[in-house]
N, CA, C and O atoms as CSV, one atom per row, in Angstrom:
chain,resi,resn,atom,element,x,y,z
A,1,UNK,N,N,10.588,-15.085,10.673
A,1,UNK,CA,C,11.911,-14.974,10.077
A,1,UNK,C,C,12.922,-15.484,11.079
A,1,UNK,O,O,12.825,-15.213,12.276
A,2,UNK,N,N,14.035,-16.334,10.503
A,2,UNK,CA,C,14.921,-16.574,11.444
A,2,UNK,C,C,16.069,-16.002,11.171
A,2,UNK,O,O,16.039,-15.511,10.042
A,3,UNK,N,N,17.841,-15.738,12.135
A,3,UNK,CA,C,17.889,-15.488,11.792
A,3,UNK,C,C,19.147,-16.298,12.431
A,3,UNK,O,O,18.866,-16.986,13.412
A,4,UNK,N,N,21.013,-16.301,11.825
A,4,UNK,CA,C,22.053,-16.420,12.541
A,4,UNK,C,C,23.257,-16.067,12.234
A,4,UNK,O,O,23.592,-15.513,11.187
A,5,UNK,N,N,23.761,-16.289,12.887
A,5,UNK,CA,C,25.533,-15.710,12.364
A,5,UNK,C,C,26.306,-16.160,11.603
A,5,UNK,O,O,26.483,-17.378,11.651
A,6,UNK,N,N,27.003,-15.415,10.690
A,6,UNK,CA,C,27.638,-15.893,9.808
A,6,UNK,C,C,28.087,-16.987,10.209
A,6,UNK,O,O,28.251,-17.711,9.227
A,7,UNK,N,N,28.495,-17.701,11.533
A,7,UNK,CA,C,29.367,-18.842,11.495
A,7,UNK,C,C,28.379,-20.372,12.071
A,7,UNK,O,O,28.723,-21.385,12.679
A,8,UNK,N,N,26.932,-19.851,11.467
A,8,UNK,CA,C,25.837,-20.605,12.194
A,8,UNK,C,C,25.360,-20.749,13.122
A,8,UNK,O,O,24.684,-21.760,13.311
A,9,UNK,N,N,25.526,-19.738,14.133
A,9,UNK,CA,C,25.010,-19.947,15.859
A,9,UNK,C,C,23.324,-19.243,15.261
A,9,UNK,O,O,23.196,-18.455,14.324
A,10,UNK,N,N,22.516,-19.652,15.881
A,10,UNK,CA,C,21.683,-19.216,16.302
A,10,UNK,C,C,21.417,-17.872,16.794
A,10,UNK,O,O,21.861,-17.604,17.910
A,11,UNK,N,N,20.671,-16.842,16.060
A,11,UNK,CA,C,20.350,-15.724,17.172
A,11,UNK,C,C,19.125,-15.549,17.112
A,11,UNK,O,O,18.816,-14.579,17.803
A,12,UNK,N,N,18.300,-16.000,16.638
A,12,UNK,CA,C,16.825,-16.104,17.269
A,12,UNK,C,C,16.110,-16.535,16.256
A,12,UNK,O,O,16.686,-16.904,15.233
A,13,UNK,N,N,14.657,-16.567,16.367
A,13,UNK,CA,C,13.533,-17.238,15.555
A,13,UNK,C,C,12.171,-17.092,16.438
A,13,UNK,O,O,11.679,-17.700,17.389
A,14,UNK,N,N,11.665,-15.501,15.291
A,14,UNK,CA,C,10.518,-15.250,15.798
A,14,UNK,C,C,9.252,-15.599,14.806
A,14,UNK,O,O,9.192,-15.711,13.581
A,15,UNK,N,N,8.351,-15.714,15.756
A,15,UNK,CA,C,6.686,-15.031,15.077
A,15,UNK,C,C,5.717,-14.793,15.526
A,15,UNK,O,O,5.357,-15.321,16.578
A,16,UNK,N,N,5.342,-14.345,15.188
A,16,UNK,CA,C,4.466,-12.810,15.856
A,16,UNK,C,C,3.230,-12.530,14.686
A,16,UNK,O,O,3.364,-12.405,13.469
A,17,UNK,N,N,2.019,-12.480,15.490
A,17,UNK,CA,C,0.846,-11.804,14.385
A,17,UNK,C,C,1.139,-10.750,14.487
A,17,UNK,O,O,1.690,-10.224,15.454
A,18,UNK,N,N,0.666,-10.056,13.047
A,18,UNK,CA,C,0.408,-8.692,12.919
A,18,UNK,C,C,-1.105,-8.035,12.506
A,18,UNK,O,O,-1.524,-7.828,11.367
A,19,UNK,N,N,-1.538,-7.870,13.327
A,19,UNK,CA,C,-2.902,-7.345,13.087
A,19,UNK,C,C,-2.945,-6.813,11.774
A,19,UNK,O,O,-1.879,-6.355,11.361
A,20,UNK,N,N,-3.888,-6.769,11.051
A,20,UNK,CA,C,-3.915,-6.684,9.394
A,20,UNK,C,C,-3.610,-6.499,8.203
A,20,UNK,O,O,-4.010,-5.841,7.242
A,21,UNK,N,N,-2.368,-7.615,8.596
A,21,UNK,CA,C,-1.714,-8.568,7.348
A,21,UNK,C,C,-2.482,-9.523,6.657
A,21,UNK,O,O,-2.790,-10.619,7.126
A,22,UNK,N,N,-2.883,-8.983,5.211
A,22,UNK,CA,C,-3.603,-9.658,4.459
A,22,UNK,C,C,-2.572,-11.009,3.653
A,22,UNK,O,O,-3.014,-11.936,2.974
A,23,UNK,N,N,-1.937,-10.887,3.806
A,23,UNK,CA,C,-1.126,-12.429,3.118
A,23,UNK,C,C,0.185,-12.380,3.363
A,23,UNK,O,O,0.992,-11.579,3.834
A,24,UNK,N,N,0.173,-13.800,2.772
A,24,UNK,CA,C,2.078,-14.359,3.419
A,24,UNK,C,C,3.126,-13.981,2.721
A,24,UNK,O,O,4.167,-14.541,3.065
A,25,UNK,N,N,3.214,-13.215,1.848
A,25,UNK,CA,C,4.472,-12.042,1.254
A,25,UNK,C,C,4.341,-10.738,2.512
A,25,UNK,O,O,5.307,-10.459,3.221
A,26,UNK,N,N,3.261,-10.166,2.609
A,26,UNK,CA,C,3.484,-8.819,3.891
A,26,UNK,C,C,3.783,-9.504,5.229
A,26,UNK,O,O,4.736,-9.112,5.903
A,27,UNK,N,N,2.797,-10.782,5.746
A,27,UNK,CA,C,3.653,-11.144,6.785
A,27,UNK,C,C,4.881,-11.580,6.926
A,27,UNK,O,O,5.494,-11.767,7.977
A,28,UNK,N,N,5.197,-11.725,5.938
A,28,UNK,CA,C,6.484,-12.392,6.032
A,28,UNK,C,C,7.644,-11.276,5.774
A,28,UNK,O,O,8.849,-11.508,5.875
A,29,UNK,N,N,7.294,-10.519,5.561
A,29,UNK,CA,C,8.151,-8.848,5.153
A,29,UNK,C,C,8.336,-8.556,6.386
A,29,UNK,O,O,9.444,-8.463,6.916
A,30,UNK,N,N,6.812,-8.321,7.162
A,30,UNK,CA,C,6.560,-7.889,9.022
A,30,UNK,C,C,7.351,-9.011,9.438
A,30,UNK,O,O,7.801,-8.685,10.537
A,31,UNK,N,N,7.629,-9.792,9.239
A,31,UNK,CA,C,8.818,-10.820,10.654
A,31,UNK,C,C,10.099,-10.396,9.973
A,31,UNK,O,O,10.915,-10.120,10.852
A,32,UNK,N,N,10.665,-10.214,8.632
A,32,UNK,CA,C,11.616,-9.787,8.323
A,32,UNK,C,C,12.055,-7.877,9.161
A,32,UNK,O,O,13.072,-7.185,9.196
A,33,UNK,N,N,11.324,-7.798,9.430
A,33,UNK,CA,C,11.509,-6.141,9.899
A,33,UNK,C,C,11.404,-6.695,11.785
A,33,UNK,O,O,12.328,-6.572,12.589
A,34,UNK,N,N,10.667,-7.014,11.945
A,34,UNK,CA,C,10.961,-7.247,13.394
A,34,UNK,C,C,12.489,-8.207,13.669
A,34,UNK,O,O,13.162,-7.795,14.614
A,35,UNK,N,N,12.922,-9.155,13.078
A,35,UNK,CA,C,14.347,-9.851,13.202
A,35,UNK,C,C,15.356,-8.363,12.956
A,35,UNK,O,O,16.140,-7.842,13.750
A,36,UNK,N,N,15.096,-8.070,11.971
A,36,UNK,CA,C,16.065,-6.757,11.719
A,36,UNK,C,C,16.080,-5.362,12.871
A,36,UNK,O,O,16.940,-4.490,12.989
A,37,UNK,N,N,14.852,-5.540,13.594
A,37,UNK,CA,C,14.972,-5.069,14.731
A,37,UNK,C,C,15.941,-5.582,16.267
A,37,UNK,O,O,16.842,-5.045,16.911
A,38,UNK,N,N,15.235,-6.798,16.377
A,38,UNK,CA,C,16.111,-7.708,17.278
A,38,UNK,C,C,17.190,-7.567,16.858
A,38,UNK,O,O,18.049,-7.608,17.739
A,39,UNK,N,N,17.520,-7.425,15.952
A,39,UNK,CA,C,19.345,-8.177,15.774
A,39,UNK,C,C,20.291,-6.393,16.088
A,39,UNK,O,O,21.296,-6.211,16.775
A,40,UNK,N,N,19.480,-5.357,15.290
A,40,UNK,CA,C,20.013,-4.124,15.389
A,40,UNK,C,C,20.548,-4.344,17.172
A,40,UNK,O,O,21.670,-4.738,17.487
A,41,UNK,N,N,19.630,-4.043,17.987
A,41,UNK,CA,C,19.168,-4.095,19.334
A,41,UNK,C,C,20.208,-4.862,19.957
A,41,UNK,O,O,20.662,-4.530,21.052
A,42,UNK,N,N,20.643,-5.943,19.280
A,42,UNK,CA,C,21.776,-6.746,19.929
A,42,UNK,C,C,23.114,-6.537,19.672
A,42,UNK,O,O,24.134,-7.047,20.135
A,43,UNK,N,N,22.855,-5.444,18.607
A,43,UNK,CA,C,24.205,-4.959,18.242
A,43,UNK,C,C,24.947,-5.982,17.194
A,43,UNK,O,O,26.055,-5.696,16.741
A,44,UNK,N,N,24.399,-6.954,16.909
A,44,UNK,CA,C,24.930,-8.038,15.639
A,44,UNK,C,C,24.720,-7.370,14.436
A,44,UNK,O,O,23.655,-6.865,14.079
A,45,UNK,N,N,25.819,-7.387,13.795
A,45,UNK,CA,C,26.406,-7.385,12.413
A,45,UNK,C,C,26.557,-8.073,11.024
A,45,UNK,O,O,26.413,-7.720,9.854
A,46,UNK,N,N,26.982,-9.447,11.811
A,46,UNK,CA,C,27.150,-10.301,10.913
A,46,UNK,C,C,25.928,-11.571,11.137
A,46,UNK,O,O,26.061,-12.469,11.968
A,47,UNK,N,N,24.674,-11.422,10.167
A,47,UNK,CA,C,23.663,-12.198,10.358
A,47,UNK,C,C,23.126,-12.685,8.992
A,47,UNK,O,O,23.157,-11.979,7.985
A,48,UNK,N,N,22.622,-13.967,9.030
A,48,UNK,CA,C,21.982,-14.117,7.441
A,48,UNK,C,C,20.423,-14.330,8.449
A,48,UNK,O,O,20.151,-14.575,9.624
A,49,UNK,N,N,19.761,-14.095,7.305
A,49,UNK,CA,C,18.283,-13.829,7.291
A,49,UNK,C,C,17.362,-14.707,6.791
A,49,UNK,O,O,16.826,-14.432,5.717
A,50,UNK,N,N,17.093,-15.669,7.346
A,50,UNK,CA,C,16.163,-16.615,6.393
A,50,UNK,C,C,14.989,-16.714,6.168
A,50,UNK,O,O,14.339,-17.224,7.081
A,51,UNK,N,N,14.403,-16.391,5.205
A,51,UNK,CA,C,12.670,-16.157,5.531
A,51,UNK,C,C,12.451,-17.496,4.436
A,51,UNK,O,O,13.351,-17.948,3.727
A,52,UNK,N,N,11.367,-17.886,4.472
A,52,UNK,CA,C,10.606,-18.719,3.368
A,52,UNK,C,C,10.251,-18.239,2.380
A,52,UNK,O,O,10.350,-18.925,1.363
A,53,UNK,N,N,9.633,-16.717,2.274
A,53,UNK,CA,C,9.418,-15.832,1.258
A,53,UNK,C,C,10.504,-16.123,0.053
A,53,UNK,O,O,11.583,-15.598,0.329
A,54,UNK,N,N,10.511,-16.659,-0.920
A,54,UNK,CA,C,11.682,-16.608,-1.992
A,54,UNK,C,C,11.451,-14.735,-2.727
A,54,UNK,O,O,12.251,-13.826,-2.944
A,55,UNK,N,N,10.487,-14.828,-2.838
A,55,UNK,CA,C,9.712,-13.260,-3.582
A,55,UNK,C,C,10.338,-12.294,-2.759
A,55,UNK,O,O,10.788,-11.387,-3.459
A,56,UNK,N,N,10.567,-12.112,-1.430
A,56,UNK,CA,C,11.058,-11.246,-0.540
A,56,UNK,C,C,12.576,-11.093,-1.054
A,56,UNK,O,O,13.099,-10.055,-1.460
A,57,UNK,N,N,13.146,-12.333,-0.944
A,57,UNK,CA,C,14.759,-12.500,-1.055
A,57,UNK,C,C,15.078,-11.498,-2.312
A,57,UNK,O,O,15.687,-10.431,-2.385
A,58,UNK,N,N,14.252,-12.490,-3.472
A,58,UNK,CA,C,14.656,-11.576,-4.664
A,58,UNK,C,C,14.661,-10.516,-5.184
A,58,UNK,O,O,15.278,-10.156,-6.187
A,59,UNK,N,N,13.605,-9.657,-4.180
A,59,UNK,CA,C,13.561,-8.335,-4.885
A,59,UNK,C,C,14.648,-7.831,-3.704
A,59,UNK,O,O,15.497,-7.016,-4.064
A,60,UNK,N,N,14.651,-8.302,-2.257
A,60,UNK,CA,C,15.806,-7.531,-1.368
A,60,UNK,C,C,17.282,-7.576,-2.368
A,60,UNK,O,O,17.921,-6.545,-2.582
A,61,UNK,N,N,17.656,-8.812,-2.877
A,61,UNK,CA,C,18.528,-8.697,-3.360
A,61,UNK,C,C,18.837,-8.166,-5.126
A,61,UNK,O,O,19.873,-8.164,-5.791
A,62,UNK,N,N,17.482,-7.768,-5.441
A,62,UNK,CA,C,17.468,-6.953,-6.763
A,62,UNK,C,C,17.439,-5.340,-6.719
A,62,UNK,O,O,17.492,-4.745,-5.643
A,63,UNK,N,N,17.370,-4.815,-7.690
A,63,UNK,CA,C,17.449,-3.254,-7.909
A,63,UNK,C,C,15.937,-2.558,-8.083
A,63,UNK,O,O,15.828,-1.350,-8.293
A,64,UNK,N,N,14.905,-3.356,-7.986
A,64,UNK,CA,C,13.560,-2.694,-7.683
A,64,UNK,C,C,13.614,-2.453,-6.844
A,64,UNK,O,O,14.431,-2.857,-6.017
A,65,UNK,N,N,12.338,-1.303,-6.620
A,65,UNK,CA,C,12.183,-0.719,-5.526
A,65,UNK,C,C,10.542,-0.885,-6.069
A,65,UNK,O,O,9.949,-0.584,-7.105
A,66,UNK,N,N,10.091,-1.657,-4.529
A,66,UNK,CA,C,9.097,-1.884,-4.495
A,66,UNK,C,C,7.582,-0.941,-3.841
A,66,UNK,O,O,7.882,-0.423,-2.765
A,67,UNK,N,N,6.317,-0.680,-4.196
A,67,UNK,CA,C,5.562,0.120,-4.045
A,67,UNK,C,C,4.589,-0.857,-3.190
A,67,UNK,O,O,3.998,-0.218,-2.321
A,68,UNK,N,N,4.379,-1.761,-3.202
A,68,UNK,CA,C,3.605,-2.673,-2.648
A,68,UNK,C,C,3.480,-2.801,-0.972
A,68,UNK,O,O,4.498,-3.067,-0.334
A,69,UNK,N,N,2.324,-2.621,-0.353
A,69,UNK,CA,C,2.411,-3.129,1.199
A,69,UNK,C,C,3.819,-3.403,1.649
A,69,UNK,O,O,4.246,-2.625,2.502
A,70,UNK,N,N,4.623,-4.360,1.238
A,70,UNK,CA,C,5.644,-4.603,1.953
A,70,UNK,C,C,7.307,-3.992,1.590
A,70,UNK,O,O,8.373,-4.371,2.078
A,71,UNK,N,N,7.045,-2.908,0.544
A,71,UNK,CA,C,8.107,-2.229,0.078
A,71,UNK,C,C,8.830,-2.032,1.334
A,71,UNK,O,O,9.835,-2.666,1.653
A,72,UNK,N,N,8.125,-0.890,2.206
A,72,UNK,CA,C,9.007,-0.641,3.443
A,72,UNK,C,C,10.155,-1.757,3.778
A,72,UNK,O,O,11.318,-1.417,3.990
A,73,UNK,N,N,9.748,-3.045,3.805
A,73,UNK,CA,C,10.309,-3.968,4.659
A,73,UNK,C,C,11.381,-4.481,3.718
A,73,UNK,O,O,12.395,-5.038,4.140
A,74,UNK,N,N,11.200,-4.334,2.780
A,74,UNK,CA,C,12.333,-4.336,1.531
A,74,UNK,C,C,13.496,-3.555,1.782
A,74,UNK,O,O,14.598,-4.013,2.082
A,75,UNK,N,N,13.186,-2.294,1.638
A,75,UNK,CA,C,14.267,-1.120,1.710
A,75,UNK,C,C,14.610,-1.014,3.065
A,75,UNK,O,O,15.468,-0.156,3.270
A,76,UNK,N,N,14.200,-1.629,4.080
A,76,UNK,CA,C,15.151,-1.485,5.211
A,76,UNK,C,C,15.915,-2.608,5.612
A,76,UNK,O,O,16.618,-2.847,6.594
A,77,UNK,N,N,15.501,-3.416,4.302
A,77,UNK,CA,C,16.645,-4.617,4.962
A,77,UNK,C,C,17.833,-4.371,3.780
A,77,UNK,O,O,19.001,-4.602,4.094
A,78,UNK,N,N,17.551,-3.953,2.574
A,78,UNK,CA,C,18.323,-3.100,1.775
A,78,UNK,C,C,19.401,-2.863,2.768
A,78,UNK,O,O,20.508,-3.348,3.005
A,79,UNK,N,N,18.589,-1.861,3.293
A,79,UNK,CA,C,19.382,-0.517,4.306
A,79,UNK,C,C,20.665,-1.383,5.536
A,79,UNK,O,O,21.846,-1.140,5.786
A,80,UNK,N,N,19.850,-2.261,5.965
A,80,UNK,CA,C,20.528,-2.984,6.768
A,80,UNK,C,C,21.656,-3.943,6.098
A,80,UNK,O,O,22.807,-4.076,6.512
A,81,UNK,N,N,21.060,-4.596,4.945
A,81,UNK,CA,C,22.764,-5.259,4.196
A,81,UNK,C,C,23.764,-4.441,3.465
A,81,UNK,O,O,24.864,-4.916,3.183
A,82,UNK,N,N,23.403,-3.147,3.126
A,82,UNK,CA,C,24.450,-1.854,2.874
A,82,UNK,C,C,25.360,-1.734,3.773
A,82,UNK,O,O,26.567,-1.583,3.587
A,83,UNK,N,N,24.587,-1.824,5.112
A,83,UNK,CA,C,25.370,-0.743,6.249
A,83,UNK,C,C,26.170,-2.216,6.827
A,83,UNK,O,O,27.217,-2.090,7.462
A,84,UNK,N,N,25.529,-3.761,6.525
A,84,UNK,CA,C,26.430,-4.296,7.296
A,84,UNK,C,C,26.995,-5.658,6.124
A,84,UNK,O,O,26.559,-6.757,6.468
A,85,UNK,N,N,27.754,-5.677,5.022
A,85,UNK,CA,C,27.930,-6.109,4.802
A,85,UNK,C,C,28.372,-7.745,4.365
A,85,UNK,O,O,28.425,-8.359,3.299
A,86,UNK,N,N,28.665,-8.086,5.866
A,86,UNK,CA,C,29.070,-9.259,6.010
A,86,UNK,C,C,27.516,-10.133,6.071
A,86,UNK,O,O,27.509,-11.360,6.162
A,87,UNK,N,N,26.354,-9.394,6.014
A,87,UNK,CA,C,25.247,-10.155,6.458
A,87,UNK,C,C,24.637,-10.118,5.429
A,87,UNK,O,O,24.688,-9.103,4.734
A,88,UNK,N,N,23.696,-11.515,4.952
A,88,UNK,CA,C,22.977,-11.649,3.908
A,88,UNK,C,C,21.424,-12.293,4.495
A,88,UNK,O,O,21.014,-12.499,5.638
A,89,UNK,N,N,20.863,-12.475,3.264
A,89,UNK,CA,C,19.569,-12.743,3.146
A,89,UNK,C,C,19.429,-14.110,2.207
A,89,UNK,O,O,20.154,-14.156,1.214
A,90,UNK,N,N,18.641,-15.092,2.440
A,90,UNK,CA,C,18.634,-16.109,1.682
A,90,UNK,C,C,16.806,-16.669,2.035
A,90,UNK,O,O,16.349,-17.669,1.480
């Protein structure tokens, strides 16, 4: 997941295995939760989120609530564009 500031700077671009991640919707949930870590950590606010996942985007930005392996990683980025408004997901 990458990720940057509302005004396009760069604030990072990770990836990272996760020991048993069966496919590229959960891994890609797991790099969405680790960026959302980094960025907390840096104290940034205003960040968009770019994953490749389109399936990720849409349910973060829909009203399901997901049960699946990667629900968690859903509802805390939920959690994270509640609390910080200015930052999105695409």
């Amino acid at each position: 997941a990458g990720s940057k500031t509302v005004d396009g700077s760069n604030v990072g671009v990770a990836t990272r295995a996760h020991k048993g991640t069966v496919d590229i919707v959960t891994s890609e949930a797991m790099g969405l939760m680790d960026a959302i870590e980094c960025i907390e950590k840096m104290g940034e606010q205003s960040v968009i989120f770019e994953l490749d996942s389109q399936v990720i985007v849409k349910v973060v930005k829909g009203q399901d609530d997901i049960c699946k392996s990667w629900g968690r990683a859903v509802r805390r980025c939920k959690l994270f564009l509640k609390e910080n408004p200015r930052s999105d997901i695409r």
